[in-house]
N, CA, C and O atoms as a DFTB+ gen file, in Angstrom:
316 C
 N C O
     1  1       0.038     -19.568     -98.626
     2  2       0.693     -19.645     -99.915
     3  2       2.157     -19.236     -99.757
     4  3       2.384     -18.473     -98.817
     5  1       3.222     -19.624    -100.541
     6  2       4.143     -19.828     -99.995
     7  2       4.602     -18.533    -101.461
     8  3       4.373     -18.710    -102.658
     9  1       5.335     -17.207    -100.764
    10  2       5.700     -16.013    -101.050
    11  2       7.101     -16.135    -102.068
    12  3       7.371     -15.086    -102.653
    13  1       7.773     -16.997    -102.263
    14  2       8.933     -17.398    -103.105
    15  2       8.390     -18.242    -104.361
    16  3       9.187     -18.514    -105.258
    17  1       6.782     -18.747    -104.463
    18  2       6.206     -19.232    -105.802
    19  2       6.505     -18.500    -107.089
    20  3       6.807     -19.024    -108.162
    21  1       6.348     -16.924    -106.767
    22  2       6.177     -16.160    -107.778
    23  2       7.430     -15.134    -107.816
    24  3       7.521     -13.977    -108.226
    25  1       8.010     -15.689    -107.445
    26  2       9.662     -14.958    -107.498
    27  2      10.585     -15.654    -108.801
    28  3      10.353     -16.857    -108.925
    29  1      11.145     -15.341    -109.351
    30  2      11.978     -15.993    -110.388
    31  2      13.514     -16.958    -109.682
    32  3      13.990     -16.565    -108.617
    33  1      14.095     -18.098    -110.362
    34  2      14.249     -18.943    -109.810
    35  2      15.509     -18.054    -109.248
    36  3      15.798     -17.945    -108.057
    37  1      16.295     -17.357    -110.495
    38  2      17.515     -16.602    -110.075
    39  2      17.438     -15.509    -109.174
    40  3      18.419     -15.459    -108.431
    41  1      16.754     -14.786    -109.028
    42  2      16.386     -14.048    -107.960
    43  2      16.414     -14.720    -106.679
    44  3      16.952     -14.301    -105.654
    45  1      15.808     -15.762    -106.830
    46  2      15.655     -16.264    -105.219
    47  2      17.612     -16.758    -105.361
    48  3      18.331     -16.221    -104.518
    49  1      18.182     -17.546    -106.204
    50  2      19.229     -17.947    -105.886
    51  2      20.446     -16.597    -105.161
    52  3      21.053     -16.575    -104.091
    53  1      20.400     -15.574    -106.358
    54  2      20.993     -14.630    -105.894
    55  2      21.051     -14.032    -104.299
    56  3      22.040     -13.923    -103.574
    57  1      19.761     -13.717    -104.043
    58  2      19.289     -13.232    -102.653
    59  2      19.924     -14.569    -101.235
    60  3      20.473     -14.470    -100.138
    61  1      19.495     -15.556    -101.996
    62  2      20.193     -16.717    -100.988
    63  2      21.862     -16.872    -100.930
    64  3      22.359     -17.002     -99.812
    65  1      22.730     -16.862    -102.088
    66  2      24.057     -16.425    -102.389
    67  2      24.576     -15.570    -101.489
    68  3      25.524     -15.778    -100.732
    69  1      23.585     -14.106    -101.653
    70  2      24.197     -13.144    -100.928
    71  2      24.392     -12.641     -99.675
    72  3      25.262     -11.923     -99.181
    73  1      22.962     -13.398     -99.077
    74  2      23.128     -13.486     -97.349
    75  2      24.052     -14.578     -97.132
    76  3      24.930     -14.686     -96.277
    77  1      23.824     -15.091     -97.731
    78  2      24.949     -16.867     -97.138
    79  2      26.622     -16.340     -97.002
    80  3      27.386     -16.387     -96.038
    81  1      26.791     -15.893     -98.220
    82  2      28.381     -15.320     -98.500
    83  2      28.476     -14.125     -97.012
    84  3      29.457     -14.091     -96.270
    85  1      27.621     -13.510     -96.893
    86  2      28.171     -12.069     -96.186
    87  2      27.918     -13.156     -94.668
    88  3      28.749     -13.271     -93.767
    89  1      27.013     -13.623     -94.703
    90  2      27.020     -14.368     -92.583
    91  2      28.214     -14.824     -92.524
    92  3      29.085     -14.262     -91.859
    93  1      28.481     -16.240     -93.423
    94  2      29.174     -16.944     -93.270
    95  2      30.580     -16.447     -93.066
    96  3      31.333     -16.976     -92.248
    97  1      30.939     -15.384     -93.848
    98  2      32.393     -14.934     -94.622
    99  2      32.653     -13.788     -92.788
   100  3      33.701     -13.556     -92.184
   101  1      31.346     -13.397     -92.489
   102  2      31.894     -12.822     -91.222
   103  2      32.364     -13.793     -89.687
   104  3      33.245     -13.556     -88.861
   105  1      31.331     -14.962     -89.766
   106  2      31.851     -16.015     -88.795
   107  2      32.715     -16.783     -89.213
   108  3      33.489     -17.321     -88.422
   109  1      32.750     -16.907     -89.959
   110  2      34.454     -17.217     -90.350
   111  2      35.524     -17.039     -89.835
   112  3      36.247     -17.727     -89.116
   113  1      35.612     -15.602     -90.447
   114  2      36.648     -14.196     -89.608
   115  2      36.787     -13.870     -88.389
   116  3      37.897     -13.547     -87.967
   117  1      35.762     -13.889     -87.642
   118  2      35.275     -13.975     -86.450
   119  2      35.840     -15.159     -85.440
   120  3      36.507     -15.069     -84.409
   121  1      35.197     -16.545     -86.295
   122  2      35.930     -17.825     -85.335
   123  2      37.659     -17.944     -85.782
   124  3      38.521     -18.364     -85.010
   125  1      37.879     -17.539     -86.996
   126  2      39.225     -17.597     -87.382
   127  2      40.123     -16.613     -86.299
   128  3      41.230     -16.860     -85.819
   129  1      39.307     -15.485     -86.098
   130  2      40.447     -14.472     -84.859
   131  2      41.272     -15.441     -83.770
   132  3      42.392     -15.713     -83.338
   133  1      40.012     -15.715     -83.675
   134  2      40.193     -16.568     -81.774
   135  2      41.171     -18.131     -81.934
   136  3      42.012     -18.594     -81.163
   137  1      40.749     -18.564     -83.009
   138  2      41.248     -19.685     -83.516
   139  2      42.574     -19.541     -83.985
   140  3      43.160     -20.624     -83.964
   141  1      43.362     -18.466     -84.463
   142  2      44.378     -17.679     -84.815
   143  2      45.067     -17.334     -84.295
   144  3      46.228     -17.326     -84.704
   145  1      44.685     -16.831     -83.026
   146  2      45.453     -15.550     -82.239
   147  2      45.380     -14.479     -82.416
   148  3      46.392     -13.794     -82.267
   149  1      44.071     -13.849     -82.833
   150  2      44.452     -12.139     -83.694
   151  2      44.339     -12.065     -85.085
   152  3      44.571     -12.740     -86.087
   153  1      43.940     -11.099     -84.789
   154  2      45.245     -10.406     -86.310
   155  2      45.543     -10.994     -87.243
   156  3      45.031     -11.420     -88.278
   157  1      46.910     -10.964     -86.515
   158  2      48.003     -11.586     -87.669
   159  2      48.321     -12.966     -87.730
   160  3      49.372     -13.444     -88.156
   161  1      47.276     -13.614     -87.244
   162  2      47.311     -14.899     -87.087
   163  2      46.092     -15.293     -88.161
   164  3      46.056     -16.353     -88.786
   165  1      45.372     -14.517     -88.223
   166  2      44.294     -14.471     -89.372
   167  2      44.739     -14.484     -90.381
   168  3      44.753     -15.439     -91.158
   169  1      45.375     -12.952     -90.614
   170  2      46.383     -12.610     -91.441
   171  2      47.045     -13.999     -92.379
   172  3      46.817     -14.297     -93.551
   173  1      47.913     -14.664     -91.386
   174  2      48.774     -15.771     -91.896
   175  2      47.719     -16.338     -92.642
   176  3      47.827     -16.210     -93.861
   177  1      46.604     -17.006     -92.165
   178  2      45.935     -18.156     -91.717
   179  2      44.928     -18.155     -93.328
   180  3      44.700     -19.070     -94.120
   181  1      44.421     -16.404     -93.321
   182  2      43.163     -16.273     -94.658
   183  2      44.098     -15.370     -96.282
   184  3      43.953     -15.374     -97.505
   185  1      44.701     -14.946     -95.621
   186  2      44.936     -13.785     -96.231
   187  2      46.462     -13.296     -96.729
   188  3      46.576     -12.313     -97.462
   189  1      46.971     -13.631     -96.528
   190  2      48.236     -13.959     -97.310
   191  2      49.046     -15.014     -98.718
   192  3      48.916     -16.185     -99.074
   193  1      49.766     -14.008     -99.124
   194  2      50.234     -14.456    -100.572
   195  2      49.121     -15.505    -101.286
   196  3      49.391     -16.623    -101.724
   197  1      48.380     -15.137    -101.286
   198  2      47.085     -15.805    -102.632
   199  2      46.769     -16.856    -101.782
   200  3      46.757     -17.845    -102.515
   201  1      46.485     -17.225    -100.559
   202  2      45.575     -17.655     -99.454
   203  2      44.032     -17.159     -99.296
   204  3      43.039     -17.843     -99.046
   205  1      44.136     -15.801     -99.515
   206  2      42.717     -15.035    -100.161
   207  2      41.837     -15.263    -100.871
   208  3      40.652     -14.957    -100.745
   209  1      42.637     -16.133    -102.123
   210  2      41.907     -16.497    -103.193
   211  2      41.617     -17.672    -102.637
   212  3      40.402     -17.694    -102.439
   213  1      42.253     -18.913    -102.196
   214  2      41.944     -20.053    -101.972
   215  2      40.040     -19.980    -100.811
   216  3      39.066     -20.731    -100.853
   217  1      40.253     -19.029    -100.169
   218  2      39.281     -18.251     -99.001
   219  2      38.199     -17.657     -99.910
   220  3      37.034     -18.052     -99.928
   221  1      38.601     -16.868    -100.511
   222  2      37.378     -16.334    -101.753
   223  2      36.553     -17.338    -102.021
   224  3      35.465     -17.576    -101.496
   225  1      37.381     -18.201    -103.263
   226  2      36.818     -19.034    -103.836
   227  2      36.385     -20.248    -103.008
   228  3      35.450     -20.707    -103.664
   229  1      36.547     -21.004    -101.951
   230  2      35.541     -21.674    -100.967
   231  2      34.076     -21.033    -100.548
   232  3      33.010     -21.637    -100.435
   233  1      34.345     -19.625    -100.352
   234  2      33.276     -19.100     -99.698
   235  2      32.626     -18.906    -100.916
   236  3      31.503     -19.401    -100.828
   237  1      32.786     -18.495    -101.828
   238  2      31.866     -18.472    -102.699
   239  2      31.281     -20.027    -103.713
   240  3      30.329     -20.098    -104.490
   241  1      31.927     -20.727    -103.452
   242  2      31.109     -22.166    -103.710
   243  2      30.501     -22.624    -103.162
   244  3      29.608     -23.315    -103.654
   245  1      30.722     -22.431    -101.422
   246  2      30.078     -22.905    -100.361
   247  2      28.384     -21.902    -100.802
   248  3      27.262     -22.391    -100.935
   249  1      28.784     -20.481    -100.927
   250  2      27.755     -19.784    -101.177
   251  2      26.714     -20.201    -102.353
   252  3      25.494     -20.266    -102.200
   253  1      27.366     -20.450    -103.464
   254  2      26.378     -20.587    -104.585
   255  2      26.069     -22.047    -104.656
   256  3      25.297     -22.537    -105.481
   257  1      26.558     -22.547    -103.966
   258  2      25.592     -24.508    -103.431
   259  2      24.696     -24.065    -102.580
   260  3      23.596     -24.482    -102.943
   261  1      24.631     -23.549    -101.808
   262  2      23.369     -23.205    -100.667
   263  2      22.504     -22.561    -101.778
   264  3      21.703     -23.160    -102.495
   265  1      22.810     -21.189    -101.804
   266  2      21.873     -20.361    -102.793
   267  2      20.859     -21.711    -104.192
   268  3      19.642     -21.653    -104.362
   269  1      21.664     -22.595    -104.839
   270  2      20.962     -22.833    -105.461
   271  2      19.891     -24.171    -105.109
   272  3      19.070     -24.669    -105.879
   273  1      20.141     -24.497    -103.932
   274  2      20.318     -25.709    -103.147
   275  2      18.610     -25.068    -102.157
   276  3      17.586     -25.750    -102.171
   277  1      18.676     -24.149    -101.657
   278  2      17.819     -23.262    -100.995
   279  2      17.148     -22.524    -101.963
   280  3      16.110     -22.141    -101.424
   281  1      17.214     -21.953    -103.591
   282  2      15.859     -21.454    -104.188
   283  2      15.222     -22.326    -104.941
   284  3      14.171     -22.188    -105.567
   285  1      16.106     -23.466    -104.816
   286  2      15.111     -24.763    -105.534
   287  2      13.953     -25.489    -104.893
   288  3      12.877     -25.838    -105.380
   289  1      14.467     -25.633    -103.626
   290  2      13.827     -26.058    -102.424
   291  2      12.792     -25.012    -102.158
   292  3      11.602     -25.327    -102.151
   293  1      13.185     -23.774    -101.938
   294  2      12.104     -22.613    -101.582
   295  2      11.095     -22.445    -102.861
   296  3       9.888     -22.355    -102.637
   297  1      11.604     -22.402    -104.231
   298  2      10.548     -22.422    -105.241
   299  2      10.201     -23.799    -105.989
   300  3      10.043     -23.737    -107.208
   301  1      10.088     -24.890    -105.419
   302  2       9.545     -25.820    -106.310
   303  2       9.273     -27.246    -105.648
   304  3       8.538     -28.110    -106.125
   305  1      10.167     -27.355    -104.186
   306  2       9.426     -28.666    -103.525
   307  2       8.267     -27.781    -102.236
   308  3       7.079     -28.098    -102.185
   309  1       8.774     -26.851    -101.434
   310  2       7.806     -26.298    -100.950
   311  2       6.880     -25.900    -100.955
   312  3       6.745     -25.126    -101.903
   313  1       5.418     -26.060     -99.923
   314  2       4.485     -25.758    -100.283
   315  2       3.803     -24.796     -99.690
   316  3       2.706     -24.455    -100.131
């Protein structure tokens, strides 16, 4: 029996949101170093003058399409 039946739909979305945002948002950062040069190549690259936000707000759309994309799938075509 499949353990996400009896979970509520937002719950499962949330929980999926929130691992997705925190993996992703660290390999990101991670491939962005190397891909960057560092630092301050990151720096430039994520995180400067409202570049942050543009970075925020991807990762968190990218996040809440999976999340709802994955508790729909986990609570209602799966069996």
């Amino acid at each position: 029996m499949n353990q996400y039946k009896n979970t509520s739909f937002l719950k499962l979305t949330i929980r999926f949101v929130i691992v997705f945002f925190v993996l992703v948002t660290i390999l990101r950062l991670f491939m962005g170093f190397f891909k960057f040069d560092g630092i301050e190549g990151l720096k430039n690259a994520y995180l400067n003058e409202g570049k942050w936000q543009l970075f925020l707000r991807t990762q968190a759309t990218m996040s809440l399409l999976y999340g709802l994309l994955m508790a729909g799938y986990y609570k209602y075509i799966k069996k």
